[in-house]
C-alpha positions as CSV (number, residue, x, y, z in Angstrom):
1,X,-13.6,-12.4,1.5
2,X,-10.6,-14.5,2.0
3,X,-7.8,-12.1,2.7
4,X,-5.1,-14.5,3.4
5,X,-3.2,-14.2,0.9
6,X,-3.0,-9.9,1.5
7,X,0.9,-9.4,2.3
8,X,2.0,-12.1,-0.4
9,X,0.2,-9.8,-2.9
10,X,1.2,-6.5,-1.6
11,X,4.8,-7.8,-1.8
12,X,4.2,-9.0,-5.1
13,X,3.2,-5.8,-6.5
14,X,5.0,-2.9,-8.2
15,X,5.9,1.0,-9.0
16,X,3.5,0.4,-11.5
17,X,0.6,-0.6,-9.9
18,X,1.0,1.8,-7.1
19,X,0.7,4.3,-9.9
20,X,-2.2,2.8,-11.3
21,X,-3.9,2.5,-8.4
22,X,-2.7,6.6,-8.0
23,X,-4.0,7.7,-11.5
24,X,-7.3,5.7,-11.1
25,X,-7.7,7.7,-7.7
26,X,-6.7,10.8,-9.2
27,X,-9.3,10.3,-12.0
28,X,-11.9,9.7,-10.1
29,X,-11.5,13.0,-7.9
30,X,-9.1,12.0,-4.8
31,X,-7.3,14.8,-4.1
32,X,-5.6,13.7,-0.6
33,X,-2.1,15.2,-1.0
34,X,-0.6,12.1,-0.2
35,X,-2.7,9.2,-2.2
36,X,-0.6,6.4,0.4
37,X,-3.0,8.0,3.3
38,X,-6.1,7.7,1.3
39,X,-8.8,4.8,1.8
40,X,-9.7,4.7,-1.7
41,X,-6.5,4.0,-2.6
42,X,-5.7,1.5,-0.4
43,X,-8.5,-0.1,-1.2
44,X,-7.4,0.1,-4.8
45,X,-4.1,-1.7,-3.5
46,X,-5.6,-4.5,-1.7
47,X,-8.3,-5.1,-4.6
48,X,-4.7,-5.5,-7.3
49,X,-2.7,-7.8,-4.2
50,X,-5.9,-9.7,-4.1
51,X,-6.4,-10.1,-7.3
52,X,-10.4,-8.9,-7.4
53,X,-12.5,-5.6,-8.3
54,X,-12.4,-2.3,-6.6
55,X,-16.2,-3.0,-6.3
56,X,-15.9,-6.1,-4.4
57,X,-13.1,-4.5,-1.6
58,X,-15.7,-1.2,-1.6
59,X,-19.2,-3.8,-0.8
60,X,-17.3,-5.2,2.4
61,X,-18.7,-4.4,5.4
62,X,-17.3,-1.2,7.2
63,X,-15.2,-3.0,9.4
64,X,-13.7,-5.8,6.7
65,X,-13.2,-3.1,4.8
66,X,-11.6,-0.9,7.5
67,X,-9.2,-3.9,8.3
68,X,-7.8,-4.9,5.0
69,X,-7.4,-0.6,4.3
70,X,-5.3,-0.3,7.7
71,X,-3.6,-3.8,6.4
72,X,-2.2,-2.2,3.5
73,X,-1.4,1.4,5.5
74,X,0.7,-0.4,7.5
75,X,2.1,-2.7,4.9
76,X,3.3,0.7,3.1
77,X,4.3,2.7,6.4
78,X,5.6,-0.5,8.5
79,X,9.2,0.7,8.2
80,X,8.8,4.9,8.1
81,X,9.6,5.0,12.3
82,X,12.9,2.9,12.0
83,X,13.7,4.9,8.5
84,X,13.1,8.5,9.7
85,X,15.1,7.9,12.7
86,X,18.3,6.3,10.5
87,X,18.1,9.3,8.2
88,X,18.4,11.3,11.3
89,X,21.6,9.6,12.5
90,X,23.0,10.0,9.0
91,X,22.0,6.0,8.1
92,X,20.6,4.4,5.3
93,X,16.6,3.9,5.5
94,X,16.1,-0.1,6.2
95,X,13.8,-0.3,3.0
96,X,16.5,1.0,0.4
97,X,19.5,-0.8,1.5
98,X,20.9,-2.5,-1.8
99,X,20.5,-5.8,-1.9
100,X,23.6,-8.5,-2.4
101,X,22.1,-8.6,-6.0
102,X,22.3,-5.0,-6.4
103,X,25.9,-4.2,-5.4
């Protein structure tokens, strides 16, 4: 599977498919208190940034598959160091700093 285009398609994607991509989870029994941490739901993530089928991401091979999941993990997490330590020092997280746009 062609997984080049991975971090253009995370980027691309919304709240709303990260809450698709929960609710499908959910539905189909994942309980993990956190659904960011889950497999499934990475996969889920990676299937929507790819633009293919759930199926298709879960028929890789176990270690394709676990390479485009940690992918994603890190592509949601990359920042959480860096941010818990501004919070700490009173800062603003890196990741919700206002844009010029927003101001």
């Amino acid at each position: 599977m062609d997984t080049t285009n991975l971090q253009a398609g995370l980027e691309a994607l919304t709240g709303y498919d990260f809450e698709q991509a929960e609710n499908a989870e959910r539905t189909a029994g994942n309980m993990t208190p956190d659904i960011s941490f889950s497999k499934g739901f990475q996969a889920r993530l990676a299937a929507k940034a790819l633009g293919v089928s759930i199926t298709d991401i879960k028929n890789l091979g176990i270690r394709e598959y676990a390479v485009i999941t940690t992918k994603v993990m890190n592509f949601l997490f990359a920042n959480l160091a860096a941010d818990v330590q501004a919070a700490a020092n009173g800062d603003q997280p890196t990741n919700m700093q206002e844009s010029p746009s927003n101001s």
